[in-house]
C-alpha positions in Angstrom: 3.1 6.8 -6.5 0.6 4.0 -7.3 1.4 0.9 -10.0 -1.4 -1.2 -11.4 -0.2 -4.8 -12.2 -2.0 -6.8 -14.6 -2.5 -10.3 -12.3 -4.2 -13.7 -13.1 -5.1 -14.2 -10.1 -5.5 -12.4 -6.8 -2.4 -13.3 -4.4 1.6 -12.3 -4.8 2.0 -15.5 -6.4 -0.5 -15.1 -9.0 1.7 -14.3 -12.4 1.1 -11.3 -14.5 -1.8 -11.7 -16.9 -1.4 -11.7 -21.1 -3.6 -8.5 -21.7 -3.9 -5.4 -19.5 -7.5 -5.0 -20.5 -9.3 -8.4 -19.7 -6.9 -9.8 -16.8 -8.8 -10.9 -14.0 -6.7 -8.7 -11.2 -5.5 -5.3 -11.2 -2.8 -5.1 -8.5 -2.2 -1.9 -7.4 0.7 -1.0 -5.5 2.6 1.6 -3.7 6.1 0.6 -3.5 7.0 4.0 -1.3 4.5 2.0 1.5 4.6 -1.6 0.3 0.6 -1.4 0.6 -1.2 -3.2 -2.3 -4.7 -4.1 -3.0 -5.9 -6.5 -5.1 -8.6 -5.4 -7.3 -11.6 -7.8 -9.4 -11.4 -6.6 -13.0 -15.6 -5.5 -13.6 -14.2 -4.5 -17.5 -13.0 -8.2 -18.5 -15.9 -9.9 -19.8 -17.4 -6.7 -22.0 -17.4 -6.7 -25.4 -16.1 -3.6 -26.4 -14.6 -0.6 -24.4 -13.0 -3.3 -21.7 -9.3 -1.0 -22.3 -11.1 2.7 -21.9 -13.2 1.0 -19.1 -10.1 -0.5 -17.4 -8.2 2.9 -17.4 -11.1 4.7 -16.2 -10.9 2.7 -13.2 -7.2 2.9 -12.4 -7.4 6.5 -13.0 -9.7 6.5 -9.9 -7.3 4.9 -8.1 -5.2 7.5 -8.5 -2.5 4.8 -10.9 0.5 6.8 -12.2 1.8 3.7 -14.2 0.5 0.3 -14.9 2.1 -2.8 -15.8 1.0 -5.2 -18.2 2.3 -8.0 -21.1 0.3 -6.5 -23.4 -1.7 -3.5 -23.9 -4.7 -2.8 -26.7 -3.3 -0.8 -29.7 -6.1 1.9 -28.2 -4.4 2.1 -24.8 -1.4 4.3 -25.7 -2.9 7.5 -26.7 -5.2 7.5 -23.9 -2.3 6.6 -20.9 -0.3 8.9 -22.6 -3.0 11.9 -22.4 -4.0 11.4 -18.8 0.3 11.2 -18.3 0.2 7.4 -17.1 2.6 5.5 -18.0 2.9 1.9 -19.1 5.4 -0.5 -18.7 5.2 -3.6 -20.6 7.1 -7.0 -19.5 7.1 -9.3 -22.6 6.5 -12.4 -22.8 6.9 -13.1 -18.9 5.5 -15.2 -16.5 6.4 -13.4 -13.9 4.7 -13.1 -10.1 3.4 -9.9 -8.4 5.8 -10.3 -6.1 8.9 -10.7 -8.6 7.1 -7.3 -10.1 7.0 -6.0 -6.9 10.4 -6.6 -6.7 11.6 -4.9 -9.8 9.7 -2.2 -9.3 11.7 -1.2 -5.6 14.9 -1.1 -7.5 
C-alpha cells in the first residue's frame, strides 16, 4: 500500500505541509517496504485545479491514502470516488519521519 504525505520540504525531517494541494513535497511511502520517494509538487503554483491536478498525480502513483493538514473542500468527493482515503493530522507540525512512524503502528 502506498501513502502520500504532504511535506514542506523534501527530506524526513521536513514537517508536514498546511495544504495537501500546494505543498511543495508529496512523500510517498510504502510502510510494508519502508521505500519512499520524495516527489516536487508540478500542481502548487496553478491557479485553479492545483487539488484535481495533485490527485491525478498520486493516483499515478498508485496512492491508496494520503496524508495532509488540510485538504480543499473539493478534495473529498473526488478521494472518496477513486476509494483513496485521506487522513488529516490537524494542526501538527509534525516530520515525515514521526508520520512515518505513526503510520507503522
Amino acid at each position: 500500500m502506498k501513502i502520500a504525505i504532504a511535506s514542506n520540504g523534501n527530506t524526513l525531517e521536513s514537517c508536514i505541509d498546511s495544504t495537501f494541494a500546494r505543498c511543495n513535497f508529496f512523500v510517498v511511502y510504502d510502510p510494508e517496504t519502508r521505500a519512499m520517494e520524495f516527489i516536487p509538487n508540478p500542481n502548487k503554483d496553478l491557479e485553479e485545479g492545483a487539488g484535481s491536478a495533485s490527485v491525478k498525480l498520486l493516483e499515478s502513483r498508485s496512492v491508496q491514502k494520503i496524508v495532509a493538514s488540510e485538504f480543499g473542500m473539493k478534495i473529498k468527493p473526488l478521494l472518496d470516488s477513486l476509494k483513496i482515503q485521506m487522513i488529516v493530522v490537524k494542526g501538527s507540525k509534525k516530520t515525515m519521519k514521526e508520520i512515518m512512524v505513526m503510520l507503522n503502528h
